[in-house]
N, CA, C and O atoms as a GROMACS GRO file, in nm:
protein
  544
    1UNK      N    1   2.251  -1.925   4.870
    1UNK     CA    2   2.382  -1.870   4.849
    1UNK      C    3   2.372  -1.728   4.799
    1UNK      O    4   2.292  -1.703   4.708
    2UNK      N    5   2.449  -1.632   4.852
    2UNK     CA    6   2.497  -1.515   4.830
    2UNK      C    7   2.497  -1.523   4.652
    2UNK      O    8   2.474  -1.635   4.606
    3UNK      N    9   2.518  -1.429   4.568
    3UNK     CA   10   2.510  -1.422   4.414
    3UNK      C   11   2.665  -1.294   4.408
    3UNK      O   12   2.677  -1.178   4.370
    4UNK      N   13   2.776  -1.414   4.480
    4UNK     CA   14   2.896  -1.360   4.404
    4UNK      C   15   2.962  -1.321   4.241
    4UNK      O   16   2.929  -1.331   4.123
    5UNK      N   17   3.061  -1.279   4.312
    5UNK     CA   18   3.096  -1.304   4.150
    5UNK      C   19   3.138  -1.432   4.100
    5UNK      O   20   3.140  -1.470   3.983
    6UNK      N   21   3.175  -1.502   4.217
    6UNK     CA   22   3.262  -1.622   4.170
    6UNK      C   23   3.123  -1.735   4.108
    6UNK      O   24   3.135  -1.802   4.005
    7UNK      N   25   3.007  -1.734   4.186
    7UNK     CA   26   2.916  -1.799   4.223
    7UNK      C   27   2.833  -1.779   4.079
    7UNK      O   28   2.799  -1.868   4.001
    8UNK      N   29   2.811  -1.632   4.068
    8UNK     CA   30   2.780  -1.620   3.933
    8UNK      C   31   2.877  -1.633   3.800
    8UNK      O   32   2.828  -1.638   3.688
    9UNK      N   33   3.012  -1.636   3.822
    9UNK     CA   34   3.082  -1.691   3.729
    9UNK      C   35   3.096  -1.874   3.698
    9UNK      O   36   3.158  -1.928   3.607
   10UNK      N   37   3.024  -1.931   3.796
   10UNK     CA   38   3.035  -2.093   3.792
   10UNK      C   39   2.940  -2.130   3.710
   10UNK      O   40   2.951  -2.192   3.605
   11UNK      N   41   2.804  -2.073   3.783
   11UNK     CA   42   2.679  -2.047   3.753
   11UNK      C   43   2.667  -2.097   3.619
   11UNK      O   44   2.611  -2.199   3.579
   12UNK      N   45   2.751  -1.981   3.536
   12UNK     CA   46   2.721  -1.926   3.392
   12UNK      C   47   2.838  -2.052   3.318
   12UNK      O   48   2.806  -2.063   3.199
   13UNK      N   49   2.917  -2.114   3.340
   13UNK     CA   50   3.013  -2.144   3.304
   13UNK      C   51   2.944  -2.295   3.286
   13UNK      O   52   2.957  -2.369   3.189
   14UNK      N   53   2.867  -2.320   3.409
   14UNK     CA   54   2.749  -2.463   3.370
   14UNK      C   55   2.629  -2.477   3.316
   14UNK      O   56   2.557  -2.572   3.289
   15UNK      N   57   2.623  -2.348   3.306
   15UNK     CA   58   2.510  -2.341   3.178
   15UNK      C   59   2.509  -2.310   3.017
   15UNK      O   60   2.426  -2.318   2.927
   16UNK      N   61   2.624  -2.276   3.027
   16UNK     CA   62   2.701  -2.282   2.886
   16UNK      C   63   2.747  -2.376   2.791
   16UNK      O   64   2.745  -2.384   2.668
   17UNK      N   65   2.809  -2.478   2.924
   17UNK     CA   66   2.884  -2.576   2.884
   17UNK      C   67   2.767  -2.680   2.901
   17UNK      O   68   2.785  -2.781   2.835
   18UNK      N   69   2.628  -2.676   2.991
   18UNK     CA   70   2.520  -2.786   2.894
   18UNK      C   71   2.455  -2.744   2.772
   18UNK      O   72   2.401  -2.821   2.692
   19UNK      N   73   2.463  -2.598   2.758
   19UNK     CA   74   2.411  -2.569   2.629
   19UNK      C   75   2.465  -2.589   2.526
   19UNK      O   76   2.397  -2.591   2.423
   20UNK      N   77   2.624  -2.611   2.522
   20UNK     CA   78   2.722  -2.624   2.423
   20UNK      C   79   2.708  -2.803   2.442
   20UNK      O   80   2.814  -2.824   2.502
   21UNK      N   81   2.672  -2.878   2.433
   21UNK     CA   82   2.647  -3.030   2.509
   21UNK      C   83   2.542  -3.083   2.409
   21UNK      O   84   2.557  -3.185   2.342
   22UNK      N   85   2.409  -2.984   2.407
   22UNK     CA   86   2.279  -3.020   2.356
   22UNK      C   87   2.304  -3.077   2.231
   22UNK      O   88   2.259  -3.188   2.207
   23UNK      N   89   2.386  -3.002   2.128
   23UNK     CA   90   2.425  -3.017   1.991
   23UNK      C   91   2.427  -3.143   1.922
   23UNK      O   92   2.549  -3.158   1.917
   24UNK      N   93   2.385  -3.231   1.873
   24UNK     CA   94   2.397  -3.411   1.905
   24UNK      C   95   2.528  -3.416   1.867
   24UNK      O   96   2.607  -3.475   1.940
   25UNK      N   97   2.570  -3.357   1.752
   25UNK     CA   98   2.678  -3.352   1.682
   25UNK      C   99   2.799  -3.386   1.820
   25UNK      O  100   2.851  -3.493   1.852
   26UNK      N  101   2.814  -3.240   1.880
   26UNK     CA  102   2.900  -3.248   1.967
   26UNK      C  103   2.904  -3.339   2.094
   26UNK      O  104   3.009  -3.362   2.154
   27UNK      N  105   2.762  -3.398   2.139
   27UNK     CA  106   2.767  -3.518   2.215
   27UNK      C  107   2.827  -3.623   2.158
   27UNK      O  108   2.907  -3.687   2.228
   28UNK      N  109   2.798  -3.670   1.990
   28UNK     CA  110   2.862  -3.799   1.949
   28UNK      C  111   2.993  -3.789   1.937
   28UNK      O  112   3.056  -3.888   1.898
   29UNK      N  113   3.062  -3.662   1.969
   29UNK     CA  114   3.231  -3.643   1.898
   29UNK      C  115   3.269  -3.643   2.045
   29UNK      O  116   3.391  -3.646   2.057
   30UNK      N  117   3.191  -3.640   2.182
   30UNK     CA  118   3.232  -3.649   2.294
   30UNK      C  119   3.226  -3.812   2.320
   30UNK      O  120   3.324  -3.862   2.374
   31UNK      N  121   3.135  -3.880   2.292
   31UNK     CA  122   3.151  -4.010   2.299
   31UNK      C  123   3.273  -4.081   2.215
   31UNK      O  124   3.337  -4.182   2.244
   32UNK      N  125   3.282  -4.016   2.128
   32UNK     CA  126   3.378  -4.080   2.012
   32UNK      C  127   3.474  -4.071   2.121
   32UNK      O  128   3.490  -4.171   2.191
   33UNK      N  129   3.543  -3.964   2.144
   33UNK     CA  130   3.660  -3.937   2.224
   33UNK      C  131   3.651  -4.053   2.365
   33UNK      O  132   3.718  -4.156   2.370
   34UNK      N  133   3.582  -4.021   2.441
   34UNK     CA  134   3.584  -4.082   2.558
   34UNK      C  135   3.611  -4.281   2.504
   34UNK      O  136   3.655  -4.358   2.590
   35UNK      N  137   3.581  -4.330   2.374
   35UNK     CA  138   3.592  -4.418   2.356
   35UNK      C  139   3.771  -4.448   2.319
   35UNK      O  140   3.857  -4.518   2.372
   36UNK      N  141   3.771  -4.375   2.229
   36UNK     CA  142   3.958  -4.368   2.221
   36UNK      C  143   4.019  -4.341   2.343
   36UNK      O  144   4.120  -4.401   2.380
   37UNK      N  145   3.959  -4.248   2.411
   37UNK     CA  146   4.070  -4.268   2.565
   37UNK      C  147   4.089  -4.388   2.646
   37UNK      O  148   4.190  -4.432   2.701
   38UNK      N  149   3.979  -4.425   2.641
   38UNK     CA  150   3.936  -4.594   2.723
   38UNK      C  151   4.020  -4.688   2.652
   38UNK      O  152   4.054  -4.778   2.729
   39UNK      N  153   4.079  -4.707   2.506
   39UNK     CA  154   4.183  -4.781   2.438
   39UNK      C  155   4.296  -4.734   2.458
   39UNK      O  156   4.395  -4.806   2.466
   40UNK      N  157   4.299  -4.599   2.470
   40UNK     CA  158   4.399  -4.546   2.515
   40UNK      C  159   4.498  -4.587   2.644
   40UNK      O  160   4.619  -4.596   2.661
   41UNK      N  161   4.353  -4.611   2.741
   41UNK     CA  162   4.453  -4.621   2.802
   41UNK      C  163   4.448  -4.747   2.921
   41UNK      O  164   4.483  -4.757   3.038
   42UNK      N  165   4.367  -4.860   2.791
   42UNK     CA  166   4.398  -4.971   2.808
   42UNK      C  167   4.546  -5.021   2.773
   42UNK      O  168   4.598  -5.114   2.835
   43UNK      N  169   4.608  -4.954   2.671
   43UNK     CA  170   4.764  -4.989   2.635
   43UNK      C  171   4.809  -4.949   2.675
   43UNK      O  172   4.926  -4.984   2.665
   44UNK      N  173   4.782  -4.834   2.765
   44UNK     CA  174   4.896  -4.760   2.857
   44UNK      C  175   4.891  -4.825   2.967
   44UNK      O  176   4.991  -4.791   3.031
   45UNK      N  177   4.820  -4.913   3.035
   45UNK     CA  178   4.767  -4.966   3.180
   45UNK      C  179   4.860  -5.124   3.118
   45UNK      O  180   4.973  -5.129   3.167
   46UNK      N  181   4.838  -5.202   3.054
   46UNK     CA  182   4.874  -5.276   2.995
   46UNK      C  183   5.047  -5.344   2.996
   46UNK      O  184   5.120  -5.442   3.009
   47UNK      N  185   5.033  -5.182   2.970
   47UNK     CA  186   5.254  -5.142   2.946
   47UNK      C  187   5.252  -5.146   3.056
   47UNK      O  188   5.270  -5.257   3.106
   48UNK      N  189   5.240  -5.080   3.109
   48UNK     CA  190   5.276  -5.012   3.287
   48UNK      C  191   5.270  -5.120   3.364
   48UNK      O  192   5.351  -5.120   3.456
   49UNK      N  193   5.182  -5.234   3.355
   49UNK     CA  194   5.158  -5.350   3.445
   49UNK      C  195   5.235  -5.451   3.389
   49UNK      O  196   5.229  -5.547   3.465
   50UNK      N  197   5.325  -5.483   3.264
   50UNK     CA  198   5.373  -5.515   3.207
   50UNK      C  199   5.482  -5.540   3.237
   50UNK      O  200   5.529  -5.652   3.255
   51UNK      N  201   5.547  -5.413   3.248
   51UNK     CA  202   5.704  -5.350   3.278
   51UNK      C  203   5.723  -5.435   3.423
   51UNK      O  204   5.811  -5.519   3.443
   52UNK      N  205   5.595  -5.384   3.542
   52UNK     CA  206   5.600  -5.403   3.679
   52UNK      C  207   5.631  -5.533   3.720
   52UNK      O  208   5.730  -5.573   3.781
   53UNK      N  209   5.487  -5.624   3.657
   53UNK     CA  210   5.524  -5.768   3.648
   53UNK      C  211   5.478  -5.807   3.769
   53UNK      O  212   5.420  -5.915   3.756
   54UNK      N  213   5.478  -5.764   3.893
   54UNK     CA  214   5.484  -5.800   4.036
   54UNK      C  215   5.297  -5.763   4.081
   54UNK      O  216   5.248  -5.851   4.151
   55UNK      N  217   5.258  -5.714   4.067
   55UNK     CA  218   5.104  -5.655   4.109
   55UNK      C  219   4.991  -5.708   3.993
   55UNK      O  220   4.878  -5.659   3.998
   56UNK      N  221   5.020  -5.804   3.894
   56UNK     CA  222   4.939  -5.844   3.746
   56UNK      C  223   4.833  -5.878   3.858
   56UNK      O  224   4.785  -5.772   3.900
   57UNK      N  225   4.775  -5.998   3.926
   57UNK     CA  226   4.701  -5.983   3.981
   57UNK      C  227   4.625  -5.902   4.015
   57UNK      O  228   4.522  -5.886   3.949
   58UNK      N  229   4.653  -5.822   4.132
   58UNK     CA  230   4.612  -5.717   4.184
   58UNK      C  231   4.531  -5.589   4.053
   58UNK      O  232   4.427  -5.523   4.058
   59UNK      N  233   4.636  -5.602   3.952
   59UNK     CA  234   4.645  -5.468   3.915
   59UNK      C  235   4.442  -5.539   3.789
   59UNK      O  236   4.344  -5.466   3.779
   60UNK      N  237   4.450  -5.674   3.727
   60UNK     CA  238   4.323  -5.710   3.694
   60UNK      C  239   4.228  -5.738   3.794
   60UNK      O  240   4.121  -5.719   3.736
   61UNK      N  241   4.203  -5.773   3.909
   61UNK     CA  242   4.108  -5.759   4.008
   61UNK      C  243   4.058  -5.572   4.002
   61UNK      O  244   3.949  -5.535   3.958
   62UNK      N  245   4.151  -5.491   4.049
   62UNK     CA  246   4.099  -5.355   4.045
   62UNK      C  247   4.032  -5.316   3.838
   62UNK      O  248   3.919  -5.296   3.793
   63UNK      N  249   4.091  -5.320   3.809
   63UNK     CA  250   4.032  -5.265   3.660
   63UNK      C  251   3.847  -5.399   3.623
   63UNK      O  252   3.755  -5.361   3.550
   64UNK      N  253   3.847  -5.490   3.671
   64UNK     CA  254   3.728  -5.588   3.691
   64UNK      C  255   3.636  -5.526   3.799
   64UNK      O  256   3.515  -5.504   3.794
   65UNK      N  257   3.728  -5.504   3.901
   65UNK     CA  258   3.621  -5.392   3.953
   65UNK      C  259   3.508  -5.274   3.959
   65UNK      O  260   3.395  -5.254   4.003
   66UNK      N  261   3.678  -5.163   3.838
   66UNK     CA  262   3.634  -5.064   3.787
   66UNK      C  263   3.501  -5.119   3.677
   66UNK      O  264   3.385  -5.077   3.685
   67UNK      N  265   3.544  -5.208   3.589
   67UNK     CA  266   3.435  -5.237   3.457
   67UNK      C  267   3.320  -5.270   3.538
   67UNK      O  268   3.216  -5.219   3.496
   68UNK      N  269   3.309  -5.337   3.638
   68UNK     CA  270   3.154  -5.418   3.683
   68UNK      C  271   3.062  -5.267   3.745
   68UNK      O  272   2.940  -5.256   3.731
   69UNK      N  273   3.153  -5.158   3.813
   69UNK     CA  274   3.070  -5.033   3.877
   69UNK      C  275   3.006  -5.001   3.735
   69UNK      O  276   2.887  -4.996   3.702
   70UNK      N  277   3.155  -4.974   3.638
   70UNK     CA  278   3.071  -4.856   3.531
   70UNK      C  279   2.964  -4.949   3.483
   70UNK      O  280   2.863  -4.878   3.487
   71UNK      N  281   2.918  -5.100   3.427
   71UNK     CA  282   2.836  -5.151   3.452
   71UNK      C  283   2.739  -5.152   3.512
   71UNK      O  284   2.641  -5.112   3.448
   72UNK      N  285   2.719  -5.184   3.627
   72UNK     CA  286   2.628  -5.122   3.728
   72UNK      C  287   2.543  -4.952   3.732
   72UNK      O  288   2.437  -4.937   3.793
   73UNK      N  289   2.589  -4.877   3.683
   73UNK     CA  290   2.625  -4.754   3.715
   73UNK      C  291   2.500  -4.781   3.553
   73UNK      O  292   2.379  -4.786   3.574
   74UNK      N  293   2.553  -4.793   3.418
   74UNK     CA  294   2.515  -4.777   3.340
   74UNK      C  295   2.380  -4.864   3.314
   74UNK      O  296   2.283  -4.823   3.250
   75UNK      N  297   2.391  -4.995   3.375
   75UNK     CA  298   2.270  -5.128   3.313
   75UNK      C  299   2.182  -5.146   3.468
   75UNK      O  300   2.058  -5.150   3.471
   76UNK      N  301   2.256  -5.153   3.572
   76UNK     CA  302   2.218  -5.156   3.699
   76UNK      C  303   2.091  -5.044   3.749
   76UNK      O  304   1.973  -5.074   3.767
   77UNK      N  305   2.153  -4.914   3.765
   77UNK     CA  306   2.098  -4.853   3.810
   77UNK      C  307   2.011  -4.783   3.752
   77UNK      O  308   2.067  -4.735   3.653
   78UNK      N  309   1.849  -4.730   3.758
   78UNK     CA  310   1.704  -4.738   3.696
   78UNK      C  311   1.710  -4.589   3.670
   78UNK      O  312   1.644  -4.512   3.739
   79UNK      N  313   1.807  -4.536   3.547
   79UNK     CA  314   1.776  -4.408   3.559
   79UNK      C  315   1.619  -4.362   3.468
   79UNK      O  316   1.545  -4.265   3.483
   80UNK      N  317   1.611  -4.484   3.369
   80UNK     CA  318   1.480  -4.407   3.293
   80UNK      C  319   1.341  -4.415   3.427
   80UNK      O  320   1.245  -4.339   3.419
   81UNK      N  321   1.351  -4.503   3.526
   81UNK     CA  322   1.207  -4.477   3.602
   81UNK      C  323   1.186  -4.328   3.645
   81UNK      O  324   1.070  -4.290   3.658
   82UNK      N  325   1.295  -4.236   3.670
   82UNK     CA  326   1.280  -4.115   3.731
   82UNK      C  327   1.195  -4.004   3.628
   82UNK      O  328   1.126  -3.904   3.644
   83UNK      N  329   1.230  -4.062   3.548
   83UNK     CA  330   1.161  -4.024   3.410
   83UNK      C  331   1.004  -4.040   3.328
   83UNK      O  332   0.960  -4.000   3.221
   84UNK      N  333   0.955  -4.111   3.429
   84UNK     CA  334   0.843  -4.185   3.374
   84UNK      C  335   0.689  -4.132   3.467
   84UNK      O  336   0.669  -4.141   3.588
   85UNK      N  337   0.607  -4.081   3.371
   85UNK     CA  338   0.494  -4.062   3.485
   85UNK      C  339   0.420  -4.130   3.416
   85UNK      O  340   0.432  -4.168   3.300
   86UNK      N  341   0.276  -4.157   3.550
   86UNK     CA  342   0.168  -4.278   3.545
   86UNK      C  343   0.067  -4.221   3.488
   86UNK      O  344   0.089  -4.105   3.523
   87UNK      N  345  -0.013  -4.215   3.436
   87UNK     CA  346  -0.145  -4.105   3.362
   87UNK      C  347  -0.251  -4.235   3.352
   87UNK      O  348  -0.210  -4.343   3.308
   88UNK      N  349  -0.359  -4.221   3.386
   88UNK     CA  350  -0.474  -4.275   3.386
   88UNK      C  351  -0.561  -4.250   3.240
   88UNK      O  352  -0.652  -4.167   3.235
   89UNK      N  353  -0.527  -4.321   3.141
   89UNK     CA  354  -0.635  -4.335   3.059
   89UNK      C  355  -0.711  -4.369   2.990
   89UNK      O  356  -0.684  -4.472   2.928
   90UNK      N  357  -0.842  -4.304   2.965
   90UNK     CA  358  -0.972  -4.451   2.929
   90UNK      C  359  -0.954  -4.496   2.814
   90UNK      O  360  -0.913  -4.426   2.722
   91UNK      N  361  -0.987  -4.641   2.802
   91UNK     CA  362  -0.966  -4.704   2.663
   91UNK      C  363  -1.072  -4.684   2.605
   91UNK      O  364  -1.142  -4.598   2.658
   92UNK      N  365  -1.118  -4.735   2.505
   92UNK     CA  366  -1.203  -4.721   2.383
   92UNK      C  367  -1.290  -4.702   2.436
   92UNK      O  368  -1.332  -4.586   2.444
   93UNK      N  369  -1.379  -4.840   2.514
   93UNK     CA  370  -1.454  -4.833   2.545
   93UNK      C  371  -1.543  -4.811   2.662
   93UNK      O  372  -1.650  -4.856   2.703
   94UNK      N  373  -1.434  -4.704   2.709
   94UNK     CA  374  -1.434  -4.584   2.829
   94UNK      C  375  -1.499  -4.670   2.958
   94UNK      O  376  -1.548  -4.582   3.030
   95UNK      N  377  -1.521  -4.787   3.015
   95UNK     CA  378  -1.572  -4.844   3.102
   95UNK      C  379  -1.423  -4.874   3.190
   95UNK      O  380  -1.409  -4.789   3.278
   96UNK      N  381  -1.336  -4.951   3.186
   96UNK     CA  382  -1.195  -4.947   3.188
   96UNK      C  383  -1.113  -4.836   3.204
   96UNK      O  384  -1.078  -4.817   3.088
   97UNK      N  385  -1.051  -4.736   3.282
   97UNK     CA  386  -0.953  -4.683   3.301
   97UNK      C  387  -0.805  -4.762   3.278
   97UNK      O  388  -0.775  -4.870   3.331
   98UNK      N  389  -0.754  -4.713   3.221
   98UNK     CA  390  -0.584  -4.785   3.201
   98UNK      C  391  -0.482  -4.722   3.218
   98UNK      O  392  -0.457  -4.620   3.154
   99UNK      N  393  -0.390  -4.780   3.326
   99UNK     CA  394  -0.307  -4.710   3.380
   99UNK      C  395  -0.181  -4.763   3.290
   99UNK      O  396  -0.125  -4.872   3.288
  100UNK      N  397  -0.158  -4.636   3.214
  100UNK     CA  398  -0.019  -4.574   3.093
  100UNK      C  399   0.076  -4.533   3.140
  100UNK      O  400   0.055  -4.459   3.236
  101UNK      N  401   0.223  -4.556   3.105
  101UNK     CA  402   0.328  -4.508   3.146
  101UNK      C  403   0.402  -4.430   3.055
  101UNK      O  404   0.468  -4.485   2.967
  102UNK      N  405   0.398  -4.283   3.068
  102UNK     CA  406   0.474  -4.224   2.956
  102UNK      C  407   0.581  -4.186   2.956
  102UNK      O  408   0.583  -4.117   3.058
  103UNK      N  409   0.684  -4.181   2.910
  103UNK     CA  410   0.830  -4.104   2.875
  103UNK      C  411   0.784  -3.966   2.846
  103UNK      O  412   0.691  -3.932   2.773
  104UNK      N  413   0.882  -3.878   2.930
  104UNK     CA  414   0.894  -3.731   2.976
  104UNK      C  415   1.010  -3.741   2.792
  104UNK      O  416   1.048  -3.847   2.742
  105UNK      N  417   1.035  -3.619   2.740
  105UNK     CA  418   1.116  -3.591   2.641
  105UNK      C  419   1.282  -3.652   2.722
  105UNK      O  420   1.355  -3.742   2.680
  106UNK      N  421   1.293  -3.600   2.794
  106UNK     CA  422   1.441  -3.607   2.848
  106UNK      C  423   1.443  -3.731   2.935
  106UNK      O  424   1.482  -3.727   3.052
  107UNK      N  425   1.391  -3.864   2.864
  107UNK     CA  426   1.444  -3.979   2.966
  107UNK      C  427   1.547  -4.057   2.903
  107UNK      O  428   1.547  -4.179   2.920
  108UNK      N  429   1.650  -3.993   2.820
  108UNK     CA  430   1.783  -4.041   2.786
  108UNK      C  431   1.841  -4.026   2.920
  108UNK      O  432   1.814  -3.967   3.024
  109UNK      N  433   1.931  -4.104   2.877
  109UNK     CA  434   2.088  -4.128   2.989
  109UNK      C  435   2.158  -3.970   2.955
  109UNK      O  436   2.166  -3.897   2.856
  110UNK      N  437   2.215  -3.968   3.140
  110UNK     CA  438   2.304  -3.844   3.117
  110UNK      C  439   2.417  -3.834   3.039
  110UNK      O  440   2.402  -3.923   2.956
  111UNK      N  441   2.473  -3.804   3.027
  111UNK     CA  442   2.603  -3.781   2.912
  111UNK      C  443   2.668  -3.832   2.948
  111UNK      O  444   2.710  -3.932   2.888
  112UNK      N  445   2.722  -3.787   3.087
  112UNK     CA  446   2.865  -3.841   3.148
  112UNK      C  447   2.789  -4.002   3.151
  112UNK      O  448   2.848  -4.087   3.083
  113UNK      N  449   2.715  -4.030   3.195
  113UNK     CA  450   2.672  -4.266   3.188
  113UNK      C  451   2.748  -4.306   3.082
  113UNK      O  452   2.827  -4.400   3.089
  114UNK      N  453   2.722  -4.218   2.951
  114UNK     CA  454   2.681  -4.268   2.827
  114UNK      C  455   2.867  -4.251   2.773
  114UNK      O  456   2.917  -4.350   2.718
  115UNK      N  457   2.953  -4.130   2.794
  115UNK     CA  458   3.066  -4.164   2.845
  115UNK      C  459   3.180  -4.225   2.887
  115UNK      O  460   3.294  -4.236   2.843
  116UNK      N  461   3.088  -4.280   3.032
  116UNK     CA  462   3.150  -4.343   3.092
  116UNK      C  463   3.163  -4.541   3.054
  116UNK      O  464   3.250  -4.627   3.071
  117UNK      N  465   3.027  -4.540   3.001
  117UNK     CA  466   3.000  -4.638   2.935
  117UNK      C  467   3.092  -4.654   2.767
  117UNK      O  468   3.114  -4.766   2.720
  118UNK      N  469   3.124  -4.557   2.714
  118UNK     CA  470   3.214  -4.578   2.576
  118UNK      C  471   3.359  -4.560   2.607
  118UNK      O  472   3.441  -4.560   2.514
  119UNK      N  473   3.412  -4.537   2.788
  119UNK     CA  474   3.502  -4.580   2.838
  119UNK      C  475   3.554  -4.696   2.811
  119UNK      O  476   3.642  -4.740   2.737
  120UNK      N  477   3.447  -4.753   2.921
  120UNK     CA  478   3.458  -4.902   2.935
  120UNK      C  479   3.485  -4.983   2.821
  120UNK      O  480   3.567  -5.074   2.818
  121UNK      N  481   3.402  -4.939   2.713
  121UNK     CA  482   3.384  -5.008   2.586
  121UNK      C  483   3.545  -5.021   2.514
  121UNK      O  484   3.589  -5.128   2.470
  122UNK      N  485   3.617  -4.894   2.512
  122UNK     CA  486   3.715  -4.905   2.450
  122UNK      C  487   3.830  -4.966   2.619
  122UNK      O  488   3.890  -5.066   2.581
  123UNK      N  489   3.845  -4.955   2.675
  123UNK     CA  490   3.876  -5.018   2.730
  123UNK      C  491   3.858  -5.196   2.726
  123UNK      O  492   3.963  -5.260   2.713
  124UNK      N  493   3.754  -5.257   2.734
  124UNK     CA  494   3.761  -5.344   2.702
  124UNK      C  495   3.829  -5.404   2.545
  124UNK      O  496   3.891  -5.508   2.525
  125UNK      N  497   3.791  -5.298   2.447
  125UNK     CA  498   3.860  -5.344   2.330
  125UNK      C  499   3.989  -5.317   2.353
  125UNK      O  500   4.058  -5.413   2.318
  126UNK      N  501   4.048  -5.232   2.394
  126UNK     CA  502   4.234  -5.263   2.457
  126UNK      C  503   4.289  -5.345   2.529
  126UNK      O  504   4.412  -5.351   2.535
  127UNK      N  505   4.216  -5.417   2.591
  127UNK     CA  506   4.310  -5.521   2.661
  127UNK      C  507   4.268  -5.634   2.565
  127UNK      O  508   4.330  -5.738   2.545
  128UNK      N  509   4.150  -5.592   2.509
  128UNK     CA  510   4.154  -5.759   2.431
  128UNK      C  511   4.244  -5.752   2.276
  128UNK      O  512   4.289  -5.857   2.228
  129UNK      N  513   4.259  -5.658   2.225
  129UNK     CA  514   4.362  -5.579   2.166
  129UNK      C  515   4.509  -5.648   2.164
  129UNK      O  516   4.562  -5.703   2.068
  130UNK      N  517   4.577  -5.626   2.337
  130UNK     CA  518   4.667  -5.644   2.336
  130UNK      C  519   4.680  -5.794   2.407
  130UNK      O  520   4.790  -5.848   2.404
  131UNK      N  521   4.598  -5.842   2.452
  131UNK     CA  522   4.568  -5.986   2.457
  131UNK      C  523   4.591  -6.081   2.356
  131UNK      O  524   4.634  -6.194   2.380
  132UNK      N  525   4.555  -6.024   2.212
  132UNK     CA  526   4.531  -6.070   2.075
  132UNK      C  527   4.710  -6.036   2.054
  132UNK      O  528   4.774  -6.130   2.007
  133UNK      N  529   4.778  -5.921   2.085
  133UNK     CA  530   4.928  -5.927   2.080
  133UNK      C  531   5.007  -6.023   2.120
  133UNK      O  532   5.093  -6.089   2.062
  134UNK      N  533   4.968  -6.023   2.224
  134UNK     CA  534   5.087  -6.097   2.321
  134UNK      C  535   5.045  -6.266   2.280
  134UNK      O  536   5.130  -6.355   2.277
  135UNK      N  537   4.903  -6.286   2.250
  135UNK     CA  538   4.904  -6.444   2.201
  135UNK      C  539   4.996  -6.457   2.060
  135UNK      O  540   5.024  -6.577   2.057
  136UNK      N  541   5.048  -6.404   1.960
  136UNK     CA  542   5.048  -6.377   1.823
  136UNK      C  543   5.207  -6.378   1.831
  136UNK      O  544   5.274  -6.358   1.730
   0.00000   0.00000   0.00000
């Protein structure tokens, strides 16, 4: 690609915003959040399907859906192997080669998984939330 301005204004705008990311601080206050939205807007999904009355079915098949991907997505799919190299090395008594598997520094989960996963989480605590309402 050409080195526009626009191109170099994106550029810079995603490298900022993972550098502003690194901070743990500000990753855990991003998880925090993404967890209140997921309750959030389990009571808002809740109401709304509530009011409707006509699609309750439908409308828990799709959100069972949604939970089993971000599932999948988070427990399913092997992100620490991409992470992992094989190193050959001798044990004590150096006759034996042993094949070791080490973790690279960066074989955490990406942000957005980790996210998307404290979605789900508060999501699930909102419907069971208002589950715990409507029995009461």
């Amino acid at each position: 690609m050409q080195n526009t301005r626009l191109n170099t204004l994106i550029e810079g705008t995603i490298e900022k915003s993972t550098q502003w990311v690194q901070n743990p601080w500000r990753r855990t206050s991003l998880i925090i959040i993404s967890l209140l939205l997921g309750s959030f807007l389990a009571s808002t999904i809740t109401t709304n399907a509530g009011q409707q009355a006509g699609l309750d079915i439908v409308n828990s098949f799709v959100m069972l859906v949604i939970l089993e991907l971000i599932s999948w997505l988070r427990y399913g799919w092997n992100w620490r192997s991409r992470n992992v190299r094989s190193e050959i090395v001798l044990t004590s008594s150096g006759s034996n080669p042993e094949l070791v598997e080490s973790r690279s520094r960066n074989s955490q989960l990406p942000l957005w998984i980790i996210m998307l996963d404290s979605l789900k989480l508060g999501l699930i605590y909102g419907f069971l939330l208002e589950a715990f309402k409507l029995g009461s």
